[in-house]
N, C-alpha and C positions, 0 to 999 in steps of 0.2 A: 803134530798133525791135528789135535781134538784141536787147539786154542787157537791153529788155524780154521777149522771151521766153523770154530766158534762166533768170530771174527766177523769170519764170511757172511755168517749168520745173523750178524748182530749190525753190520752196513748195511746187508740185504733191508733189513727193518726198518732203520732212519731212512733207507731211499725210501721205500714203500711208503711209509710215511707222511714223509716231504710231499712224495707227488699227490698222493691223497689230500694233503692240504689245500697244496696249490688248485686242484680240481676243483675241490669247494669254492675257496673263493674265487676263483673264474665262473663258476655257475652260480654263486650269489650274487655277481655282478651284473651279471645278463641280464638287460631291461630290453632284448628284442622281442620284438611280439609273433607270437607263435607263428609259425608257418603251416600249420596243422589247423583243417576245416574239423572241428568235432562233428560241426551237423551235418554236411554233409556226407562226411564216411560213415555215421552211427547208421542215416538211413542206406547208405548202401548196404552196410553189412546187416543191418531188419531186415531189408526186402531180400537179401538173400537167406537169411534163417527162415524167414516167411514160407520162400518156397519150397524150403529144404522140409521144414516141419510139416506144411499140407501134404507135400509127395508122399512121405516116410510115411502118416498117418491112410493115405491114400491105399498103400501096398500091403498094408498090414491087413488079413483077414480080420472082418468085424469080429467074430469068435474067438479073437486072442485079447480084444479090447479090456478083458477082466483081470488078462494074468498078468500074475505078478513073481519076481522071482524068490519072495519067501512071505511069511506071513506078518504081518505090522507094517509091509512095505506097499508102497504106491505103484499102482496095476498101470498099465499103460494107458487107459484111458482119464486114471489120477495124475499122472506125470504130467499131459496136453489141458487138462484142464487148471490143473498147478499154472502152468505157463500163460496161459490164456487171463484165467485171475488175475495174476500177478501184473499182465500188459493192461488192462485193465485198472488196472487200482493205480500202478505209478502213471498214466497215459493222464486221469481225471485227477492225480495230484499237478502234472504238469500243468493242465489247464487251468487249474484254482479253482477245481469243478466245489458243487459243496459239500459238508464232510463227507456225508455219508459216502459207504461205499457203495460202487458200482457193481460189488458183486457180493449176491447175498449169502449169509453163514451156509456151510454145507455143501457149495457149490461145487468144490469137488468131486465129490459123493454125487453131483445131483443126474450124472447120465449116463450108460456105456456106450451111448448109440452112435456109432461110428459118427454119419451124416452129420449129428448134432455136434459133435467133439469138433469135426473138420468146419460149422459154420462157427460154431465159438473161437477157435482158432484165427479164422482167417478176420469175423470181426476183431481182435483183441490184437491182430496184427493192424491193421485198419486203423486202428482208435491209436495205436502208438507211436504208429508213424504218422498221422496227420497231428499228432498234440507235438511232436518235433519240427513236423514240417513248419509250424504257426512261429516258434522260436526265432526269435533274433538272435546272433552272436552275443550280444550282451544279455538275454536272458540268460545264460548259462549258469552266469553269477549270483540270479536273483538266489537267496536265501530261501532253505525250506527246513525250518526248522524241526518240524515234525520229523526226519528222520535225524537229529542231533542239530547242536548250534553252531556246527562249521559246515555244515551241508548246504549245499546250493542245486540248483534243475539242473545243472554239468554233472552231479554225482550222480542223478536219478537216471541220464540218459546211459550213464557208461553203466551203473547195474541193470538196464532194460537188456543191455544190448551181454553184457557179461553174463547172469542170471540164462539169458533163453541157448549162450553157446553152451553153458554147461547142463543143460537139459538136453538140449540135440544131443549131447553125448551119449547122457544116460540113455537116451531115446533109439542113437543107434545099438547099444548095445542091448537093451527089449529085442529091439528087433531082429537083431542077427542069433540074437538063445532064441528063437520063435524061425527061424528056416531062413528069415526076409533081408537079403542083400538092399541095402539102400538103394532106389533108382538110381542115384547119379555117380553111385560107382559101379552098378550092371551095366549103366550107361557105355559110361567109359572102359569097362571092360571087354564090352559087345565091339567098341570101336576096337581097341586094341588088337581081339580075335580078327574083325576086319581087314585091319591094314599087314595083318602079321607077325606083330612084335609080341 
């Protein structure tokens, strides 16, 4: 029985194997050109973090804009400002703005003022998706060396767009240790309570 499943065991692997090969080179062979818009979906999914992140920032009592959930950690209103920076700095790399940054050292640090977080924000959305909007399909490719030597404006747009999803996360989870249901799921919960389900 064991040297039978042994066996068993040891076919199962060469198939597995086999077909893992074969996979490979059928997708090394593939010279179809993508069917996938990067630039067009990178800005739909912005303009949707866009407004997920002004609402979220919108509901949250200015008075909680300090806290943080321990100490050496970034307070809710460093986390928006983190993100706002960041749209910022890859937006004016996208553009071959010059070196210097668009956002000055400390900027994090530099506000807790709801109002101001919320106009930094939605510029920093603004600047990121119009510096994508200017792209051609074939800039994607262009070379940016400055973040490594196989890096291209294609890598820069999928961490713009990577980078602010994994914010929104930490963002709703501020928010929900702080009392504040995200609008678009009270949203959808208020509809739910409406129709009954």
């Amino acid at each position: 029985m064991r040297k039978i499943q042994i066996s068993l065991l040891a076919i199962g692997l060469v198939f597995a194997g086999t077909v893992a090969r074969a996979a490979a080179q059928q997708s090394a062979k593939d010279t179809t050109a993508p069917s996938y818009d990067m630039k067009a979906q990178a800005l739909v999914d912005l303009d949707g973090l866009h407004k997920q992140f002004v609402s979220l920032a919108e509901a949250i009592p200015a008075d909680k804009f300090t806290w943080r959930p321990a100490a050496g950690v970034r307070s809710i209103a460093e986390v928006y400002l983190h993100v706002a920076g960041e749209n910022l700095r890859w937006a004016s790399d996208l553009e071959a703005a010059p070196a210097a940054s668009p956002v000055a050292k400390g900027y994090e640090e530099s506000t807790t003022e709801k109002a101001k977080i919320i106009d930094e924000l939605n510029k920093s959305f603004s600047s990121a998706h119009a510096a994508i909007e200017k792209m051609a399909n074939a800039d994607f490719a262009k070379p940016m060396k400055k973040y490594g030597p196989d890096a291209n404006a294609g890598d820069i747009v999928y961490l713009i767009v990577m980078h602010t999803h994994e914010h929104l996360g930490q963002s709703i989870a501020y928010a929900r240790m702080n009392g504040v249901v995200p609008p678009w799921t009270a949203a959808q919960q208020a509809q739910q309570k409406k129709s009954g389900n």
